[in-house]
N, C-alpha and C positions, 0 to 999 in steps of 0.2 A: 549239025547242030552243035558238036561236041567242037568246031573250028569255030561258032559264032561265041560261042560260052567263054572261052581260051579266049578269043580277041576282046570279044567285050572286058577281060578280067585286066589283061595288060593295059588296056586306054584307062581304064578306073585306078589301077595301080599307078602308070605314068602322071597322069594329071594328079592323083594325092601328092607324088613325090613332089611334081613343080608346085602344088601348092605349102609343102612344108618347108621348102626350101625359100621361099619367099621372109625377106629380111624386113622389119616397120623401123625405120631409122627417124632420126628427129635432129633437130640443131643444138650444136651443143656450144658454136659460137658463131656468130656473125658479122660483118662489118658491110656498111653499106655507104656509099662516097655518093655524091651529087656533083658535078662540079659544072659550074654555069661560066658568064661572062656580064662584063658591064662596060661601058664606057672610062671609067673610073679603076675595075681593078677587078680579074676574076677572082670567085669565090667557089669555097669548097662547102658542104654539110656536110656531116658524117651521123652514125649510128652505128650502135653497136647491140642492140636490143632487135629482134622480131620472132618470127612464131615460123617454124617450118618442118614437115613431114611428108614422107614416102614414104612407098616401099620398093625394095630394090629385089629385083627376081633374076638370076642370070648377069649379063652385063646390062640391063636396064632399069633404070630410076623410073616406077608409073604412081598416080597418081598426088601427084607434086602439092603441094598446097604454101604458100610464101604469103604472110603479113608481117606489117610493122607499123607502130601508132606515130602517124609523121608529127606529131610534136616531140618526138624522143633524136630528131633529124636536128644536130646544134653546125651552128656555124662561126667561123674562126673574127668574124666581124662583130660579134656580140649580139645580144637580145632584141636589140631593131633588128637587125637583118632577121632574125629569128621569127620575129613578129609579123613581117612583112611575109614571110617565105608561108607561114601558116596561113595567113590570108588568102595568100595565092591559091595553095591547098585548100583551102573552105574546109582547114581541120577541125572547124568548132561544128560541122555540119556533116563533114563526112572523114572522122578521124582516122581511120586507117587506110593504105593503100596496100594492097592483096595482087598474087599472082596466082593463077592455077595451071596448071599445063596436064597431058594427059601421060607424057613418057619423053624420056629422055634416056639417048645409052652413051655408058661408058665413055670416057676419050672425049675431040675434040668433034663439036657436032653444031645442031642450031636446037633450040629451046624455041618451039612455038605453045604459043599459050594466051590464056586471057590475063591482062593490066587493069586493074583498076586505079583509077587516080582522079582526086577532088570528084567522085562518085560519076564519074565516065569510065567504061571499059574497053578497052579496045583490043581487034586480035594484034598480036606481035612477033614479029620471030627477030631470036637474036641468038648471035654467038655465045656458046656456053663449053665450055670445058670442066669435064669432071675426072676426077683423078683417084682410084682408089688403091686404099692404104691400111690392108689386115680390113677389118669390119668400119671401117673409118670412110668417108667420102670425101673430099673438098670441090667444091661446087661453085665455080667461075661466071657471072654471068656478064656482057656488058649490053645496053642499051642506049641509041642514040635516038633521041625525041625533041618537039616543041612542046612548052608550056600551052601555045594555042592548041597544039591537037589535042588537049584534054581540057577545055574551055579555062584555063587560068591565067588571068591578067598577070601578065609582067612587076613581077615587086621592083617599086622604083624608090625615091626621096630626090626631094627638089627638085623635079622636072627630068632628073636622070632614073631613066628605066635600065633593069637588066637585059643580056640578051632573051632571043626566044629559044634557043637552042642550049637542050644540057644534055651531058651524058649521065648516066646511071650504072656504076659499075656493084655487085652484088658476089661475096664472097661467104662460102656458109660452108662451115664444119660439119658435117654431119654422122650420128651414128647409133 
């Protein structure tokens, strides 16, 4: 009895520890790149704005949570292309795009998780490299996608369409 008392003590003792040891980190800056193609001339959008939180327990990042309002998403072609790009997004219908995932560790790995975009979710995995720095994370992510697999019409003007194909490259401070 006196051996089940002892184990029970140390499993309640270990598991408090892993649980105080567990870090709730957040974004303290972000950049996030789009970059497509067109017949005419690839285009970039950036941001610099979104919403992101963990917690990091040991070498692993759980509980991920990733948004940003895609009209905060500007492009180097000016307020048409802007315009057109939120249409695509159906931003005035489903203004944010969101990622969630369940864990990720340390180093170079794959980030699987749910994408939400123009209010389609789909599962994803993509290369992600995290890097950490004293209490600091920097958090790499890239994604290669169509515009079709998340039902969004190609933004075009005069008969010329973009491609269907963009990357999404996502770069996040966090701490």
């Amino acid at each position: 009895m006196k051996k089940l008392v002892l184990k029970s003590l140390v499993l309640m003792f270990g598991l408090m520890v892993g649980i105080a040891s567990a870090q709730n980190i957040t974004g303290k800056s972000t950049k996030i790149t789009v970059d497509g193609t067109s017949p005419l001339h690839d285009w970039t959008m950036t941001s610099t704005s979104a919403n992101f939180s963990a917690t990091v327990n040991g070498n692993v990042i759980n509980n991920i949570k990733f948004s940003t309002v895609s009209k905060n998403l500007k492009s180097t072609k000016g307020k048409m292309m802007d315009n057109k790009a939120y249409n695509a997004l159906k931003a005035d219908k489903f203004p944010n795009v969101s990622f969630t995932a369940t864990s990720l560790n340390i180093g170079k790995g794959t980030l699987t998780g749910k994408l939400t975009i123009a209010g389609v979710t789909k599962n994803v995995s993509m290369p992600a490299n995290v890097i950490k720095n004293g209490n600091s994370y920097n958090v790499t992510a890239t994604e290669s996608m169509t515009l079709s697999e998340y039902g969004m019409e190609r933004p075009g003007f005069m008969g010329v369409r973009t491609g269907d194909a963009i990357t999404v490259t996502v770069n996040i401070v966090a701490n």
